[in-house]
C-alpha positions as CSV (number, residue, x, y, z in Angstrom):
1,X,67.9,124.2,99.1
2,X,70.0,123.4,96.3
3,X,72.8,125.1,97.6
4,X,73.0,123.7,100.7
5,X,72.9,120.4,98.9
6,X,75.7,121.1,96.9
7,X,77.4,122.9,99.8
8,X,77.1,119.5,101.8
9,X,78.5,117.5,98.6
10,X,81.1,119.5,98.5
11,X,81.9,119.2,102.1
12,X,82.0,115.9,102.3
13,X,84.2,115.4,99.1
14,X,87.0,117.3,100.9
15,X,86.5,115.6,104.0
16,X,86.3,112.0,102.4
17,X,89.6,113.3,100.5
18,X,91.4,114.3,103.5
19,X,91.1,111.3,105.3
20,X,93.9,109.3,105.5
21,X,94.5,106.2,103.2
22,X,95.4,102.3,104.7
23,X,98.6,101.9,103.3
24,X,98.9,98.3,101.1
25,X,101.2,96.4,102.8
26,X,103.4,93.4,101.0
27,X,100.9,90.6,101.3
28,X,97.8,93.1,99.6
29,X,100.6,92.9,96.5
30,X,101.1,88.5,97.1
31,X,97.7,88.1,97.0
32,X,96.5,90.3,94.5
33,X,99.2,89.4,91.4
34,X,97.4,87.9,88.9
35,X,99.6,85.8,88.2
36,X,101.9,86.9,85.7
37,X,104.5,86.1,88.1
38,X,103.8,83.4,90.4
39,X,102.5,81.0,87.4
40,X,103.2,78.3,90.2
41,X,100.9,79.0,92.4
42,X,97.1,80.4,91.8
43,X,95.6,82.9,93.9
44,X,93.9,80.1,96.3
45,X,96.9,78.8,97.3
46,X,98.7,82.1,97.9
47,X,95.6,82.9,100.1
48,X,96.1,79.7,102.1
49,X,99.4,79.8,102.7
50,X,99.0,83.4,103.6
51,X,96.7,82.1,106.3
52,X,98.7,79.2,107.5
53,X,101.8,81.7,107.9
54,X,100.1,84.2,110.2
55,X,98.5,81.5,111.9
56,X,102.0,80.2,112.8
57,X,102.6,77.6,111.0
58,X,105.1,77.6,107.6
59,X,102.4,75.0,106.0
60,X,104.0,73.9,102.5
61,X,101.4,74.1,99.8
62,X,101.5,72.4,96.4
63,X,102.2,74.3,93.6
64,X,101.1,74.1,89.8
65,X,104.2,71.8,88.6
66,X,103.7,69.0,91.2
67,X,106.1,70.4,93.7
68,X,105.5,72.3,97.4
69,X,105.8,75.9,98.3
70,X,106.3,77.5,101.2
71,X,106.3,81.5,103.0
72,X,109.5,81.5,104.6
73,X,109.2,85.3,105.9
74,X,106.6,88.0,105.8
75,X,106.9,91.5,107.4
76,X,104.5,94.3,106.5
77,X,106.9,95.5,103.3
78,X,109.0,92.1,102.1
79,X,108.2,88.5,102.1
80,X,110.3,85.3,100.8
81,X,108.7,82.5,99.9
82,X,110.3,79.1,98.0
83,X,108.3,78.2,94.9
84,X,109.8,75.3,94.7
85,X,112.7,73.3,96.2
86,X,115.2,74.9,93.5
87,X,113.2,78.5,93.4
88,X,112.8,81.1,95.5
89,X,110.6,84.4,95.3
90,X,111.5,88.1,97.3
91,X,109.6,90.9,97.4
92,X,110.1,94.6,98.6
93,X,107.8,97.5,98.8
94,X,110.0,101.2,98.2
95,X,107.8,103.4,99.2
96,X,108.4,107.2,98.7
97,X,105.8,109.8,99.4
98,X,105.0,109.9,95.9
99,X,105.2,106.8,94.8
100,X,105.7,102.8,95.3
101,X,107.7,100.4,94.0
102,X,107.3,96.4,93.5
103,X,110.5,94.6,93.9
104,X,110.2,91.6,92.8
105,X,113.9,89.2,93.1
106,X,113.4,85.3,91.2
107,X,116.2,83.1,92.1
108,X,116.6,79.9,90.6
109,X,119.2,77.4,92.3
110,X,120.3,75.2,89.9
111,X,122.9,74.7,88.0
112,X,124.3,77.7,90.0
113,X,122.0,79.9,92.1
114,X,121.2,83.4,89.4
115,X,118.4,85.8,90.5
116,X,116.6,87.7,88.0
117,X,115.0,91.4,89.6
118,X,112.2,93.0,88.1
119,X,110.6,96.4,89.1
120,X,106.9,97.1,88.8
121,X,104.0,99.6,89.7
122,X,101.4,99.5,92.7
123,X,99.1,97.9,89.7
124,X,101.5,95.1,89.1
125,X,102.4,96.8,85.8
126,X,106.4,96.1,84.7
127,X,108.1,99.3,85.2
128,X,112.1,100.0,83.4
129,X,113.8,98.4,85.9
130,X,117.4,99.7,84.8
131,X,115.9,103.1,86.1
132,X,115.8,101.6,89.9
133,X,118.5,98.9,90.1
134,X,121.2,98.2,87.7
135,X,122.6,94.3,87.5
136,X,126.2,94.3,87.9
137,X,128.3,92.9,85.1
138,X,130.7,90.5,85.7
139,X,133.5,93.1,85.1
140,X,132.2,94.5,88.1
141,X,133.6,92.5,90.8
142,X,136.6,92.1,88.9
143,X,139.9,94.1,90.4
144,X,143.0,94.4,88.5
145,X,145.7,95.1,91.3
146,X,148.3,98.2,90.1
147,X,151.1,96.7,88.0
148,X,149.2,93.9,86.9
149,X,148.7,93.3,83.2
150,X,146.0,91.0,83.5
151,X,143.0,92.4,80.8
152,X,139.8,92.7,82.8
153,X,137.9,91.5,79.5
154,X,139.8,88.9,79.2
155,X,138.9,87.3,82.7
156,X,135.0,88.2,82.3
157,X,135.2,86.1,79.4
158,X,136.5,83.2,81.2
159,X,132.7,83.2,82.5
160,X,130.3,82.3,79.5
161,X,127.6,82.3,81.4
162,X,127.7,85.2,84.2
163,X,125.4,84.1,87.2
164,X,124.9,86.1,90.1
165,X,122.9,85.8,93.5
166,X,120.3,88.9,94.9
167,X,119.2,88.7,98.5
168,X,117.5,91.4,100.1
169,X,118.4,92.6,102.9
170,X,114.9,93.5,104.8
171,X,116.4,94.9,108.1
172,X,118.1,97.8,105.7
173,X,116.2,97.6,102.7
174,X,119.3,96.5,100.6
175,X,120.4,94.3,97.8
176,X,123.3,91.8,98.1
177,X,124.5,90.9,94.5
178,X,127.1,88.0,94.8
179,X,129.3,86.2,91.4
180,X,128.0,82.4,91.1
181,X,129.9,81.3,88.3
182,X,132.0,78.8,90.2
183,X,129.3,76.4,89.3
184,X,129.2,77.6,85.7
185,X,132.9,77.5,85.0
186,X,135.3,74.5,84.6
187,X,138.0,74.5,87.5
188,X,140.8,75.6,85.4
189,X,139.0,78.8,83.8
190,X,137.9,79.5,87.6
191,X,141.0,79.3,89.0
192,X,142.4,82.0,87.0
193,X,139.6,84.5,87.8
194,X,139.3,83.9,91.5
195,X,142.0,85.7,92.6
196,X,140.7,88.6,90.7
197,X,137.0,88.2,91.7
198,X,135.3,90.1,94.7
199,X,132.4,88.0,96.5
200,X,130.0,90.5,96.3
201,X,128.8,94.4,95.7
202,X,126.2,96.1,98.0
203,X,123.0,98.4,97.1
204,X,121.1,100.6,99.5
205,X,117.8,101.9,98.9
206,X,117.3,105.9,98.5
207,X,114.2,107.2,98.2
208,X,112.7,104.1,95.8
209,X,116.1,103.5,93.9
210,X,119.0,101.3,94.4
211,X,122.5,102.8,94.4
212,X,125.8,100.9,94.6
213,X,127.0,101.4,98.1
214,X,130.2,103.7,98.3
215,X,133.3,101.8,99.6
């Protein structure tokens, strides 16, 4: 008898273990951060607006700092929502059969708009995200045409305070990094590193990594 008992155990282990798992999907990850990251707004709220949203209606909610926030898009692996009227918040699931990754893009608006990415885990833990996307520099996007002796460190220090813009892209799964330091930079330093500047560089997703796209 105890045989079959543990013969019936172990049968139902391995079909238990074989059945297939619900895949988390973007708002799982919203609703379950503890709130490391969105300090503005507790778990209630994201569960209400979360409700409102796939209800139909984009229902502003107030947040911890006496503003309004709001879910501007939610799709099964990324969701945008303003924290405020000078924040916003993306996030992007990478999934690979091994493994998934959290991205996580903060953009704040003012003085000039600068996003801050972050990678993490499936259990919200912060991951190195140098290992899955790379900020640009500023030297980056800056293109010294043959013959000219222009110094490319010279005109990235023009901008003391390198901002840029990420926007994800959710139809492709790509990042959009774009120079903001127009609205860091008085006219007459700007002028001179315009001509020089390009408006943006591209990143596609492989796998659950971002690589510069090849021009």
């Amino acid at each position: 008898m105890k045989n079959v008992k543990f013969a019936i155990t172990v049968l139902l282990l391995a079909v238990t273990s074989a059945l297939p798992v619900t895949a988390r999907t973007v708002r799982d990850f919203f609703a379950a951060e503890n709130g490391g990251i969105f300090v503005s707004l507790p778990h209630d709220t994201r569960l209400d607006m979360l409700d409102y949203y796939e209800a139909g209606r984009k229902m502003p909610m107030g947040n911890n700092f006496g503003g309004t926030a709001v879910i501007d898009t939610l799709a099964s692996d990324y969701l945008q929502v303003r924290t405020s009227a000078s924040s916003r918040v993306e996030i992007l699931l990478a999934a690979s059969k091994r493994d998934t990754v959290i991205y996580v893009v903060t953009t704040y608006m003012l003085p000039a708009a600068d996003s801050h990415v972050a990678a993490y885990n499936k259990n919200w833990e912060i991951l190195n995200t140098s290992k899955y996307f790379k900020m640009p520099r500023i030297q980056d996007f800056i293109a010294i045409p043959k013959g000219d002796k222009t110094r490319r460190n010279d005109l990235a220090a023009l901008a003391k305070i390198p901002t840029f813009e990420c926007r994800i892209n959710p139809a492709d799964k790509s990042i959009t990094v774009s120079p903001t330091v127009k609205g860091t930079m008085t006219v007459e330093d700007y002028d001179k590193l315009k001509p020089y500047l390009a408006t943006h560089i591209n990143y596609e997703l492989k796998s659950t990594k971002f690589k510069e796209t090849k021009k």
